[in-house]
C-alpha angles and dihedrals in degrees: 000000000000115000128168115211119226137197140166115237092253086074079082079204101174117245096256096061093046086050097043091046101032093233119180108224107209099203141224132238122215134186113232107179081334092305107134108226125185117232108242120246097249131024087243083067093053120080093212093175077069101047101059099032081065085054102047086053086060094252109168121248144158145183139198141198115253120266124238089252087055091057089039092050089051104043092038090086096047097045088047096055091055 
């Protein structure tokens, strides 16, 4: 039996797991002042000191779930290799 394993990038799984496992990340996208950024793969990627500094000087930002195209774009490949 073949089976791909998925996650979204708030599963802060480290690098050597996602690698170990081949795991697929499905990012995130966050808003910081209305400039779209790609979550990184893995948390060692994400300077997360930035991040909320941003956020205690009132920088806007924003997130969102993923939406079901998202899903579909990321396991199509998969589903179409068997």
């Amino acid at each position: 039996m073949s089976f791909a394993i998925f996650a979204d990038s708030g599963s802060n799984l480290p690098r050597r797991i996602l690698d170990t496992l081949g795991v697929e990340i499905i990012p995130f996208t966050l808003w910081i002042n209305g400039e779209a950024h790609v979550c990184p793969r893995c948390p060692e990627d994400f300077d997360s000191h930035a991040f909320y500094e941003k956020m205690r000087n009132r920088v806007e930002v924003k997130t969102s779930l993923l939406n079901s195209a998202v899903f579909e774009d990321a396991f199509r490949p998969e589903l179409e290799a068997g």
